[in-house]
C-alpha positions as CSV (number, residue, x, y, z in Angstrom):
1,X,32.5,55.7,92.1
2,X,35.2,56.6,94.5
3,X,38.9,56.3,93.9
4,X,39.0,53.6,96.8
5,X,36.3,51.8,95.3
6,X,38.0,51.6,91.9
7,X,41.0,50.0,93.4
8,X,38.9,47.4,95.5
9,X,39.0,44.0,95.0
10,X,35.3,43.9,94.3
11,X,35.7,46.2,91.1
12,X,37.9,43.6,89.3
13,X,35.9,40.8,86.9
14,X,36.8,37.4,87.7
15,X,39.4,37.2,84.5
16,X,41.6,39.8,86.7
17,X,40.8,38.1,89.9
18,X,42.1,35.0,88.9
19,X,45.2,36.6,87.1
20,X,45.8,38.0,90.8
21,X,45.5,35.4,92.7
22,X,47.8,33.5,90.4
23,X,50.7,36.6,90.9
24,X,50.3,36.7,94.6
25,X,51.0,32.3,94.9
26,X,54.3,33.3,93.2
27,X,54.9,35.8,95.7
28,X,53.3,34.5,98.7
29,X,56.5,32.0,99.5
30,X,58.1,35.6,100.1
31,X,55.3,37.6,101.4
32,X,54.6,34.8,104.6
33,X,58.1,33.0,104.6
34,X,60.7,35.3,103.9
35,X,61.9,33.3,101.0
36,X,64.1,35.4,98.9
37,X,62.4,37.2,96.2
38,X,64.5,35.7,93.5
39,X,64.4,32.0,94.2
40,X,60.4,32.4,94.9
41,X,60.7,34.2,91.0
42,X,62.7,31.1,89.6
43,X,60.7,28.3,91.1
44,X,57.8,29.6,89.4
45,X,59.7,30.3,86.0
46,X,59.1,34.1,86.6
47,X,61.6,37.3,85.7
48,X,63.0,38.7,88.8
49,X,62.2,42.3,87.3
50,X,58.5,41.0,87.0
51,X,58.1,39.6,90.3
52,X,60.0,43.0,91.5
53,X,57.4,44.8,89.6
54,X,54.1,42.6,91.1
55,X,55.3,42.5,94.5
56,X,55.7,46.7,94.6
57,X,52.0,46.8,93.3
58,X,51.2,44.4,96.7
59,X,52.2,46.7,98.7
60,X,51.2,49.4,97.2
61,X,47.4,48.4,96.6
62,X,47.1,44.7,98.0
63,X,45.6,42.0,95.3
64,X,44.2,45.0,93.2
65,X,47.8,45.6,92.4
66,X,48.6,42.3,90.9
67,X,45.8,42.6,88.4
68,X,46.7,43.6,84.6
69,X,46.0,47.2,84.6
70,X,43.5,48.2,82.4
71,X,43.3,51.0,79.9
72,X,41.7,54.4,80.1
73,X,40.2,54.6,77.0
74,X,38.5,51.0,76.9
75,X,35.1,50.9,76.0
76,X,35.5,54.6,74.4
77,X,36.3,55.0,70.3
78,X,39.3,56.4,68.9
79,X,37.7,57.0,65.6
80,X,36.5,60.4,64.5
81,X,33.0,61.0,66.5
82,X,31.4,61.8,63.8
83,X,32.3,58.9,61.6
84,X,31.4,56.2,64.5
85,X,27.9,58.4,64.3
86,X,27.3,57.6,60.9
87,X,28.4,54.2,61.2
88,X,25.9,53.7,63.6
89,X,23.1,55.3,62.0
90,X,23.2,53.3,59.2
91,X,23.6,49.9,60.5
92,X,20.0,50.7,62.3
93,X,18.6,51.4,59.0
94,X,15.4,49.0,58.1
95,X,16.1,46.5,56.6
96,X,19.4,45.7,58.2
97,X,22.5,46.6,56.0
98,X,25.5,43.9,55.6
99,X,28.9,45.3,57.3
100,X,30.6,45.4,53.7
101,X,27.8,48.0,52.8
102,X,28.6,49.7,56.0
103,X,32.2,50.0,55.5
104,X,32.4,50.9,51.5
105,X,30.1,54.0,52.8
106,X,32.0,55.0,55.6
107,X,35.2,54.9,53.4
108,X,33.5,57.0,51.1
109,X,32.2,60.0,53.9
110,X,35.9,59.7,55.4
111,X,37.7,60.6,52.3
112,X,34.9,63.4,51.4
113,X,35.4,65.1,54.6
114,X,38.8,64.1,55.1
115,X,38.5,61.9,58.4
116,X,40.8,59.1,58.8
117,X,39.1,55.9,56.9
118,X,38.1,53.0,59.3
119,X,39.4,49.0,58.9
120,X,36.8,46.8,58.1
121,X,37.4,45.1,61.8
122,X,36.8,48.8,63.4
123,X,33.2,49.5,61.3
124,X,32.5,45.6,62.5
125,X,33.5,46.4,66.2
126,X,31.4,49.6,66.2
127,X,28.7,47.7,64.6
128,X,28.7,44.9,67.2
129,X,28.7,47.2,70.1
130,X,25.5,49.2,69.5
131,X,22.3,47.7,72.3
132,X,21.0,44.7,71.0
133,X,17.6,46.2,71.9
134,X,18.0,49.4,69.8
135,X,19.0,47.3,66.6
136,X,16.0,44.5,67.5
137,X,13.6,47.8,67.6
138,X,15.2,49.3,64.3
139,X,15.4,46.2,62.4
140,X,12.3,44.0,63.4
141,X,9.8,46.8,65.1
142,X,8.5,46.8,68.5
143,X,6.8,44.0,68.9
144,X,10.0,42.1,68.4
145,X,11.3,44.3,71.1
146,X,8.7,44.1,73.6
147,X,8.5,39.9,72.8
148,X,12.7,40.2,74.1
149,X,13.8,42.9,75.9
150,X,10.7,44.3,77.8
151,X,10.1,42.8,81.4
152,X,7.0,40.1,82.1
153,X,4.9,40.5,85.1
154,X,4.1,37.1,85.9
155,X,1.1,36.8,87.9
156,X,-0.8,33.8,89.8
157,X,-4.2,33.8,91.2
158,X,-4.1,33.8,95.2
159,X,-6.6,31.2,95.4
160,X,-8.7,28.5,93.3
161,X,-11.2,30.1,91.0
162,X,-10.0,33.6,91.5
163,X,-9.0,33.2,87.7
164,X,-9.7,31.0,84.9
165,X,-8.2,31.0,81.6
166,X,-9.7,30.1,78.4
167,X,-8.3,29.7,74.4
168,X,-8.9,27.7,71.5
169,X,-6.2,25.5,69.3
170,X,-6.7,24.0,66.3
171,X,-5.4,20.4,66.8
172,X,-2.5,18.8,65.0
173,X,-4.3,15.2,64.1
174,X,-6.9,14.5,61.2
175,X,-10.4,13.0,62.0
176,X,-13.2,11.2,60.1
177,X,-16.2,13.4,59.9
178,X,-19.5,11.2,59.6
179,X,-19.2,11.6,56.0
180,X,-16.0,9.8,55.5
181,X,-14.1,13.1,54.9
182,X,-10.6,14.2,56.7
183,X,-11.4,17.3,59.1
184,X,-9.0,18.9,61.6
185,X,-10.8,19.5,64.7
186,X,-10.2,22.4,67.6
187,X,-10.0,22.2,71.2
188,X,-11.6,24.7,73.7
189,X,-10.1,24.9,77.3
190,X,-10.7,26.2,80.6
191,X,-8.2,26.4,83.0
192,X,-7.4,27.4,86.7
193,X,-4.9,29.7,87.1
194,X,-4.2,29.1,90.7
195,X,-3.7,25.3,90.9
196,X,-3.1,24.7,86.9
197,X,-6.1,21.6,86.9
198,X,-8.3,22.0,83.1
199,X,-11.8,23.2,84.6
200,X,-13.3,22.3,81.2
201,X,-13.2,21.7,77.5
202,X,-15.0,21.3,74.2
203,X,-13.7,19.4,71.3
204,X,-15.4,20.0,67.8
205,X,-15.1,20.5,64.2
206,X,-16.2,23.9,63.3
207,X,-14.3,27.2,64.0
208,X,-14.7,28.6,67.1
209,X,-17.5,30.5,68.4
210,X,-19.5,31.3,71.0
211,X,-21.3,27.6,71.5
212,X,-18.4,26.2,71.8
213,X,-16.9,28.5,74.3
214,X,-20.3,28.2,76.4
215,X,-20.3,24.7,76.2
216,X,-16.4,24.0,77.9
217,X,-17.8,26.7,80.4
218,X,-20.6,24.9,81.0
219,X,-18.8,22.0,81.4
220,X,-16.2,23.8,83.7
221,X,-18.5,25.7,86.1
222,X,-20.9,22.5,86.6
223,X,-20.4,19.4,88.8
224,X,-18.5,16.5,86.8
225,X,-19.8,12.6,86.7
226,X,-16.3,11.9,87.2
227,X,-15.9,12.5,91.0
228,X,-11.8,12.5,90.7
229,X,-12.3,15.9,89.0
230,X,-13.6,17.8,91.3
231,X,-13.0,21.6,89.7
232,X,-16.4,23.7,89.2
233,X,-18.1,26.5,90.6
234,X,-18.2,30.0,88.8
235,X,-15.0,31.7,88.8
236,X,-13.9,35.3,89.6
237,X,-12.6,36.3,86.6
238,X,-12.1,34.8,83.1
239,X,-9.6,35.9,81.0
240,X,-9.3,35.3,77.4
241,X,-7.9,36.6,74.3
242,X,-9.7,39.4,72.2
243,X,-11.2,36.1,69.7
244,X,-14.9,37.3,68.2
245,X,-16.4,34.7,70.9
246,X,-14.9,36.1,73.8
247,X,-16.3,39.3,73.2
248,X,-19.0,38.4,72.3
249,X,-22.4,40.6,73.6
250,X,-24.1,37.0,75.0
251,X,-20.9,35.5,76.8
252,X,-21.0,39.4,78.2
253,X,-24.5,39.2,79.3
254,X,-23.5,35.8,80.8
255,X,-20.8,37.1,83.0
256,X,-22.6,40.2,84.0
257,X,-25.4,37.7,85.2
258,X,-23.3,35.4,86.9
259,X,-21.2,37.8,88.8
260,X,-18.1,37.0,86.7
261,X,-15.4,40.1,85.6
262,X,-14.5,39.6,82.1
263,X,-10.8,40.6,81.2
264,X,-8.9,40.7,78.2
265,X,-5.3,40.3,77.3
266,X,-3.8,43.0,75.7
267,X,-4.2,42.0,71.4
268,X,-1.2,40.7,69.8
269,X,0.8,39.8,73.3
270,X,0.5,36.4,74.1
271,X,2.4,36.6,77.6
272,X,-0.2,36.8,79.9
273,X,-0.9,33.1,78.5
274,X,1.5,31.6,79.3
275,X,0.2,28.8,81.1
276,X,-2.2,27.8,78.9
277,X,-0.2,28.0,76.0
278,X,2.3,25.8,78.0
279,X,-0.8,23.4,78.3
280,X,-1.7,23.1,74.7
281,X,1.7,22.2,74.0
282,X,1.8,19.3,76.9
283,X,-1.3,18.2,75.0
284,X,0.5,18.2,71.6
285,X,3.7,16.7,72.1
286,X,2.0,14.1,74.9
287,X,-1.4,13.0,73.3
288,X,-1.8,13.6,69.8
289,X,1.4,11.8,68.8
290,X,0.1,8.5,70.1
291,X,-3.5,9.0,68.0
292,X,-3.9,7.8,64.4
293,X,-3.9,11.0,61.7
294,X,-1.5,12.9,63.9
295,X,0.4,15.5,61.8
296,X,3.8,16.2,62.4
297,X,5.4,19.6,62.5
298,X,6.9,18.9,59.2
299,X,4.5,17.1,57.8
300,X,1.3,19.7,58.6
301,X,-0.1,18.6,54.7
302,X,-1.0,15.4,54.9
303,X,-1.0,13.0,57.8
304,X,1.9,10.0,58.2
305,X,-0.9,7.5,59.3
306,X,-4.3,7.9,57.8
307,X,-6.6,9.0,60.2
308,X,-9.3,6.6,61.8
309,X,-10.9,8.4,64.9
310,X,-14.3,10.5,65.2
311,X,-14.9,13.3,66.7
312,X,-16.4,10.8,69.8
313,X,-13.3,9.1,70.1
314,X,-11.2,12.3,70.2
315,X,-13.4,13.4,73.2
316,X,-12.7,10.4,74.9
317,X,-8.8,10.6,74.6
318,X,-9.0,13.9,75.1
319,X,-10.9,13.4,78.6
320,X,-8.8,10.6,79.5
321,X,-5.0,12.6,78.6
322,X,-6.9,15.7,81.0
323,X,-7.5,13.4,83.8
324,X,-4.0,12.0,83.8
325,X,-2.9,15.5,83.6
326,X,-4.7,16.1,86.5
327,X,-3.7,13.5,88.6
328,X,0.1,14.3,88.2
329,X,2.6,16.9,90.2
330,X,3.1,19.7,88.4
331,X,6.7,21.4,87.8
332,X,6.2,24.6,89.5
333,X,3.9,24.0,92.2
334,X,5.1,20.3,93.1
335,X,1.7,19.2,93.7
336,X,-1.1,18.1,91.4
337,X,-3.8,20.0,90.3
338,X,-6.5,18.5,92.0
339,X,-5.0,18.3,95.4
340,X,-4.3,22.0,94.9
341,X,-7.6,23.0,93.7
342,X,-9.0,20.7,96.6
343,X,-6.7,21.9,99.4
344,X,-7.9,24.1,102.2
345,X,-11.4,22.3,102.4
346,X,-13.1,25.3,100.6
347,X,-16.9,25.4,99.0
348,X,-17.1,26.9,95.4
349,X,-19.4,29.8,94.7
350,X,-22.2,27.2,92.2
351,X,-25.2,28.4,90.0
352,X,-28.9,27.9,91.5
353,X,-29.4,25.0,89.0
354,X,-28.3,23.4,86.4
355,X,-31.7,24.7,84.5
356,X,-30.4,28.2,85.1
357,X,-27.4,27.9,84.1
358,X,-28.2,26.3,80.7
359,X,-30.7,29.3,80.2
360,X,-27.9,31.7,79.8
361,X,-25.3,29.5,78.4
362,X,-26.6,27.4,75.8
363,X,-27.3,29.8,72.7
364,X,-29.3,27.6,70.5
365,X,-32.7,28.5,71.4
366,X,-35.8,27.9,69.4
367,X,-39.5,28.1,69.9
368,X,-41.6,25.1,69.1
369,X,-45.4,24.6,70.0
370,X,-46.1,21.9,71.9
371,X,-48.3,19.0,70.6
372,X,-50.8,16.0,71.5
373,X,-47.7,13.9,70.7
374,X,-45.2,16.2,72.2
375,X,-42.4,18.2,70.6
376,X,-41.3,18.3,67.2
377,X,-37.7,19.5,66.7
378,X,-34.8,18.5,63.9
379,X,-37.2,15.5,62.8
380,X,-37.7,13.9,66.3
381,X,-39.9,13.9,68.5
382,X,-39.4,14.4,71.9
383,X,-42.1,14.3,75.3
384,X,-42.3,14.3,79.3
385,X,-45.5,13.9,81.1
386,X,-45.3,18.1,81.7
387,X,-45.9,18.8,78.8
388,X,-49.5,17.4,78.9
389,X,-50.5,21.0,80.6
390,X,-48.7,23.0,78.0
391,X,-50.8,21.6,74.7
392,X,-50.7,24.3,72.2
393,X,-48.9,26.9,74.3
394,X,-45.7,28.0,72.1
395,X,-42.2,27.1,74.7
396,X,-38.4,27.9,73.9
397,X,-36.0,24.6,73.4
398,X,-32.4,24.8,74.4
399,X,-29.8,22.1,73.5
400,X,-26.5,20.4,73.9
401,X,-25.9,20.4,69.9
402,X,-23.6,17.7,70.9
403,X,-26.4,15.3,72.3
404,X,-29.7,15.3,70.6
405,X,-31.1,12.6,73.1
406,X,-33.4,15.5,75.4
407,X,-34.1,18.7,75.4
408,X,-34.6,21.7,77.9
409,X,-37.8,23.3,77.9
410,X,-38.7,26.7,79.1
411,X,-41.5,28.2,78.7
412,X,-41.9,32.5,79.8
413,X,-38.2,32.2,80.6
414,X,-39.5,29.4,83.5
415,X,-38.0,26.0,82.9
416,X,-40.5,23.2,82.6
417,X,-39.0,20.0,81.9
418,X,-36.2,17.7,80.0
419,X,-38.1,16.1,77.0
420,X,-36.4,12.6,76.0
421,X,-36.9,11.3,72.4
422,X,-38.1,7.8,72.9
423,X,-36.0,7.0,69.6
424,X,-33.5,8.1,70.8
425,X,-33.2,6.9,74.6
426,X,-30.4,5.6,75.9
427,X,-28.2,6.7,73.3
428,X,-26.4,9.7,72.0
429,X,-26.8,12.1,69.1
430,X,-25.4,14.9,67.8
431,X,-26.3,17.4,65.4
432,X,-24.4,16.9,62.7
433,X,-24.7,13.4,63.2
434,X,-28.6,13.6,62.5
435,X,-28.3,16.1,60.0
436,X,-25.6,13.5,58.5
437,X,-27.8,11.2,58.7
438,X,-30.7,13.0,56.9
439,X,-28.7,14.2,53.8
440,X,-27.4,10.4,53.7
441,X,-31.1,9.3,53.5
442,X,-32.1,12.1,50.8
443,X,-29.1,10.9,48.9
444,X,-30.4,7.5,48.8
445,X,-33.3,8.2,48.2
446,X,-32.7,10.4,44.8
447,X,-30.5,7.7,43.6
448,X,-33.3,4.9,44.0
449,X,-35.7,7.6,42.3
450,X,-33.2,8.1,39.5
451,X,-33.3,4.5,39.0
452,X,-36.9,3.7,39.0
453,X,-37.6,6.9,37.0
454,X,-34.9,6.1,34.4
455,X,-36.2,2.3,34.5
456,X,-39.9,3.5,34.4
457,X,-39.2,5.8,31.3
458,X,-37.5,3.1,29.5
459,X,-40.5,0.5,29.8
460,X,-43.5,3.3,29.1
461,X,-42.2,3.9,26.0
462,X,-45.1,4.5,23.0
463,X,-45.0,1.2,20.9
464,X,-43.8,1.7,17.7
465,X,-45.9,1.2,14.6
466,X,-44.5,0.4,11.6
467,X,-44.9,2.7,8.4
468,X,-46.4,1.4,5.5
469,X,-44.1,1.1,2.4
470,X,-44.0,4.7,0.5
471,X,-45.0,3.7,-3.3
472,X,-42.4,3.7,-5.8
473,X,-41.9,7.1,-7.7
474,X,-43.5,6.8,-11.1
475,X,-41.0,6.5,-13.8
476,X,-40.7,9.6,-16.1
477,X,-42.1,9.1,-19.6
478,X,-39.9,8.4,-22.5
479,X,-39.4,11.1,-24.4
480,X,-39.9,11.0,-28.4
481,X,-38.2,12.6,-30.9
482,X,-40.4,15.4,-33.3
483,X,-39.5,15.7,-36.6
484,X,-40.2,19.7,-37.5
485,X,-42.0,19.6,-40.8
486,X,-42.1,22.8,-43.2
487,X,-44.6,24.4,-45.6
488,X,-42.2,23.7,-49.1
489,X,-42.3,20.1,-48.3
């Protein structure tokens, strides 16, 4: 920097600028009007030798002259350089020493070498100047540092589709499994990147895994019933955390097949997502409060209100909060969602069929032979009229484990036919709610045979006889005395 630049305006902070500007109103009565210097210096309660000394700086450097001069050395130490070196060193030791530490061992390598000893004030100032980065990194590790100090690209997809996002959360409200018993349940989501609108979601009870992630994808690529939520179509790219699901060798196969890049953020940084992390906590604070067996922050043991909803009822309010959510301006782009998913009158890239695309998604397959009577899968049985040409030809089933009511059948890879269950028409099962069902029925069953069993055992016992009387013992003989005899007698 060049000496005029140092004595610019521009190089003073605002503090000084404001101290200036207060010096040159008590001088400006002389500067503009001629008013003698002394009686501009009394009005404003000023020594005449001070107001001598500001106005000389005037005119000598203009405002910069009227602010407090500032010293040489500031920002330099006047302690021994190498005792302010140790000083710092070991306040960046791991784990973080207290100032008093500090200070008692800096006395201590003063007097040994025989440097002037530092105040307790000086070791703290030295100690309070060092980066904040550099003692974040020392004392907490990189990943502390990168989370605070190290610039965020944030990115947006240029257009709808170009990128989805997809996580899982664990939910902070209790449910009622079909047994009665308290679960937490966890949430899958898709989202676009571009216009923010939820593609897609899965709501279940189980950890997460690869079904459940192809079933919110599913969900997200095909066309909804719901025609205000118009997202679908097959995005460019989905990005996702490193989870075991997302990398997964099927959801690979499954992108490779449907012309969708796979990327992954980088493991352990959570910035690149950011919006749907922002999303999962609209869902929290919004939704889950309002549902019976929420669990507070504080309160993560045990829910304040017991909890009363299935795993149904969960999907509904779920479906309802994300069409609400949809419908609503959002905070950065000022427009909903859906209108700017929707806008530009654009077609979606789509899958052939719905048929196809449950072929590569849905990853519960199993191979059944089909019957006179039609299918036979999980205790039900299911038919269509194709299946009359198929009669013992073995054919590969693939389901929605979340409704048992039909069934996709393929048979060489070639789909054939949805197979209904008559029992079940009209209505909808899941898995675990037939499997539920079963071990319920098993259950009562094994008590009702404990019962008659015990019951039967008691009434086919053998009849019992009764003994005979044992004779009475005969009664020892009296005994009778001898008298011994001898020969003299």
């Amino acid at each position: 920097m060049t000496e005029g630049a140092e004595r610019s305006l521009a190089a003073l902070s605002e503090p000084a600028r404001a101290i200036a500007m207060a010096r040159f109103a008590v001088l400006r009565p002389t500067i503009e009007d001629g008013v003698p210097l002394a009686h501009a210096a009394r009005e404003a309660g000023v020594a005449l030798r001070t107001a001598q000394r500001w106005l000389s700086g005037y005119r000598t450097a203009g405002l910069f002259g009227l602010a407090p001069p500032t010293r040489r050395d500031r920002g330099t130490r006047r302690s021994h350089p190498g005792l302010v070196a140790f000083v710092e060193g070991l306040a960046l030791r791991r784990p973080a020493p207290t100032i008093a530490h500090v200070h008692r061992r800096t006395a201590q390598v003063a007097a040994e070498n025989g440097w002037p000893a530092p105040s307790y004030a000086t070791v703290r100032q030295i100690i309070r100047a060092l980066d904040p980065g550099l003692t974040t990194l020392a004392h907490q590790g990189p990943a502390a540092y990168r989370d605070r100090f190290e610039l965020a690209l944030r990115w947006e997809a240029e257009a709808p589709n170009a990128i989805w996002q997809a996580d899982h959360t664990q939910l902070d409200v209790m449910l009622l499994d079909v047994t009665g018993r308290e679960v937490r349940p966890w949430l899958t989501l898709i989202l676009d990147d571009y216009s923010r609108a939820v593609a897609g979601y899965a709501v279940f009870l189980e950890a997460p895994s690869t079904l459940q992630t192809a079933l919110a994808l599913r969900q997200a690529i095909w066309r909804k019933a719901d025609p205000a939520w118009m997202v679908c179509g097959l995005p460019g790219t989905l990005y996702t955390d490193h989870g075991s699901d997302f990398t997964s060798q099927h959801l690979e196969q499954v992108a490779a097949d449907l012309h969708v890049q796979l990327t992954f953020s980088t493991p352990g940084v959570p910035q690149g997502r950011g919006k749907i992390e922002r999303l999962f906590g609209s869902l929290t604070t919004e939704l889950l409060p309002t549902l019976p067996g929420h669990l507070a922050p504080n309160r993560r043991g045990s829910p304040p209100n017991p909890a009363g909803l299935s795993l149904g009822e969960l999907d509904a309010e779920v479906a309802r909060w994300i069409g609400t959510y949809n419908a609503r301006p959002h905070p950065e782009t000022k427009t909903t969602p859906m209108q700017r998913w929707a806008a530009g009158g654009w077609l979606p890239r789509m899958p052939d069929s719905l048929e196809d695309l449950d072929l590569l998604l849905l990853t519960v397959p199993k191979t059944r032979t089909v019957h006179r009577d039609g299918i036979r899968f999980q205790g039900v049985r299911y038919v269509d009229l194709t299946l009359a040409a198929y009669v013992g030809e073995p054919v590969t089933l693939r389901y929605d484990p979340r409704d048992l009511a039909e069934i996709r059948v393929f048979h060489e890879d070639r789909f054939l036919c949805r197979a209904v269950s008559p029992e079940l028409a009209g209505t909808t099962i899941t898995l675990r709610d037939l499997q539920a069902a079963r071990t319920a029925r098993r259950r009562e069953l094994r008590r009702t045979l404990r019962g008659r069993v015990s019951l039967a055992d008691q009434l086919d016992l053998p009849p019992v006889i009764p003994r005979p009387p044992e004779p009475p013992a005969p009664k020892p003989a009296a005994r009778t005395s001898v008298i011994r005899r001898y020969r003299e007698e």
